[in-house]
TORLOZA-348936 format. One line per 10 residues: number of its first residue (from 0); their letters; for each residue x, y, z of N, C-alpha, C. Coordinates in steps of 0.02 Angstrom, whole numbers, plus 50000, padded with zeros to 5 digits. Last residue first. Layout:
<atoms>
NUM = a = X Y Z X Y Z X Y Z | ...
</atoms>
This chain:
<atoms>
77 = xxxxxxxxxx = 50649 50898 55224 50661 50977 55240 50584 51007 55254 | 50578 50782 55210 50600 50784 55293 50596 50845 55304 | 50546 50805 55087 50497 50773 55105 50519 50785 55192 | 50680 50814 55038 50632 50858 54989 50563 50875 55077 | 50823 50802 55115 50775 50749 55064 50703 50818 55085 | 50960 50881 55103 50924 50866 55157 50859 50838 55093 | 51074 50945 55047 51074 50872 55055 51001 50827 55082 | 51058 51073 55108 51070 51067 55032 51059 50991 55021 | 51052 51143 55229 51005 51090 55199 51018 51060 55121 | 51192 51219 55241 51137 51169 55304 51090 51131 55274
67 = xxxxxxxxxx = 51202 51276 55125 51243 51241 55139 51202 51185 55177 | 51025 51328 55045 51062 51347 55120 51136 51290 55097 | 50911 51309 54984 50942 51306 54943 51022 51321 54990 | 50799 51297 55088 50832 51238 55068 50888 51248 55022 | 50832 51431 55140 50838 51393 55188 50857 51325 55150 | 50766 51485 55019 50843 51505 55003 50871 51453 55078 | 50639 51450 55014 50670 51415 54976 50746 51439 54979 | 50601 51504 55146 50615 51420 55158 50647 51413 55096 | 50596 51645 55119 50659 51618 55147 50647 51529 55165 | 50487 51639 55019 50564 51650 54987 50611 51635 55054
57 = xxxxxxxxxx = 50405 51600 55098 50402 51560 55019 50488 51568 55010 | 50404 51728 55160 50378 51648 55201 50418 51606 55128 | 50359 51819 55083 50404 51829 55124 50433 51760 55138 | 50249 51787 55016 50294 51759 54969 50355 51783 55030 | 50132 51666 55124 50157 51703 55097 50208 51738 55065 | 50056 51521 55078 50117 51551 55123 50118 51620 55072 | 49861 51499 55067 49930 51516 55024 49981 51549 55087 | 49737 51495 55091 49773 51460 55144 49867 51453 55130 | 49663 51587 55038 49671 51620 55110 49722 51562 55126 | 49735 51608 54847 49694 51587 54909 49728 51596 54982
47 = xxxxxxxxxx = 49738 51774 54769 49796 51722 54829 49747 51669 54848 | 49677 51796 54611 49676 51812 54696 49712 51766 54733 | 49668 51797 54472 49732 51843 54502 49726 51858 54598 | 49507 51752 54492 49562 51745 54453 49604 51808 54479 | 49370 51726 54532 49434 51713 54597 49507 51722 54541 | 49277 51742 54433 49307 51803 54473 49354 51778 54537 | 49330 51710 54265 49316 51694 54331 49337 51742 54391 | 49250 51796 54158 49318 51773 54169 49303 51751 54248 | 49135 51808 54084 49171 51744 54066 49220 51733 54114 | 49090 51946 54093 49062 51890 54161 49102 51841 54139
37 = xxxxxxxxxx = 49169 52020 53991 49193 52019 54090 49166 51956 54127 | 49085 52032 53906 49114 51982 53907 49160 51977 53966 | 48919 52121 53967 48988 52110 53927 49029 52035 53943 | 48830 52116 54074 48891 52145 54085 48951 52134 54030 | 48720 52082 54007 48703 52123 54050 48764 52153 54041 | 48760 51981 53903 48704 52033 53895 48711 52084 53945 | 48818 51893 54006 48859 51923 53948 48849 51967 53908 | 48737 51843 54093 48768 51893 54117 48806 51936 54062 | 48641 51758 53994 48625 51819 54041 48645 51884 54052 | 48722 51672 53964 48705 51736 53913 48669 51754 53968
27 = xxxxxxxxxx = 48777 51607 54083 48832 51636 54058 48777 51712 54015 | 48652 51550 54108 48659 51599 54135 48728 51655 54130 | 48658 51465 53975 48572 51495 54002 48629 51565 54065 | 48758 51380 54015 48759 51412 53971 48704 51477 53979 | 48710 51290 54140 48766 51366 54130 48778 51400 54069 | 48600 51244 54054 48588 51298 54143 48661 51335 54130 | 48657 51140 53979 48627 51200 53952 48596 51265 53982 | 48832 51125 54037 48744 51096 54025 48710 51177 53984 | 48964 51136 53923 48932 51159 53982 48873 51134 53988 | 49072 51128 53810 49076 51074 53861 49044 51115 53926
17 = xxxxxxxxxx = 49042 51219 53728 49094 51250 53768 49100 51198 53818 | 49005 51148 53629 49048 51195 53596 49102 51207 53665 | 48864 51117 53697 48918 51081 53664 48988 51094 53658 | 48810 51247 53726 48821 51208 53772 48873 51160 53749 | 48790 51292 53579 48835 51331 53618 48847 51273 53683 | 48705 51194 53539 48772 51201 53512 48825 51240 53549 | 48598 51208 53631 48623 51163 53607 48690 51163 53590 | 48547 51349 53590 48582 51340 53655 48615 51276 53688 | 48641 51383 53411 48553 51370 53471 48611 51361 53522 | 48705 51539 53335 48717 51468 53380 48646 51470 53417
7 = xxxxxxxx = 48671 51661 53301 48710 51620 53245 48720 51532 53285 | 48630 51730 53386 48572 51669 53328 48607 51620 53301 | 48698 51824 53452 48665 51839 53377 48614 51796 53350 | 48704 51754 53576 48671 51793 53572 48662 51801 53510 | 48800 51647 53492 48730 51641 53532 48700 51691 53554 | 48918 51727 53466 48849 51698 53414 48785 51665 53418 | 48960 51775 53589 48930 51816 53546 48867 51782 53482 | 49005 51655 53635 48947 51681 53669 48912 51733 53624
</atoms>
């Protein structure tokens, strides 16, 4: 992104380069001007989605299958 802002890249090459049309590229330098290289990173990154178990939840079904009582029990029934 930097060498497209410098010149050093048309908006061609940069679109290429990063497998984008030339609209997301166009608004990547926008933001990359405005806010630095921050706008690259996606902003749902390090977030739970809303429909995720939670790790309370997570950890006693996996010690439930890892149990005597289910140890045998098929992946897909447990």
């Amino acid at each position: 992104m930097q060498k497209l802002v410098d010149g050093d890249f048309t908006l061609a090459q940069a679109a290429s380069s990063l497998g984008l049309s030339n609209r997301q590229v166009i608004r990547l330098k926008k933001g990359f001007i405005q806010e630095g290289p921050a706008v690259l990173i996606h902003k749902n990154t390090n977030c739970k989605p809303a429909h995720a178990l939670g790790d309370e939840l997570a950890a006693k079904i996996i010690s439930l299958k890892q149990s005597e009582l289910y140890r045998d029990a098929n992946f897909l029934h447990f």
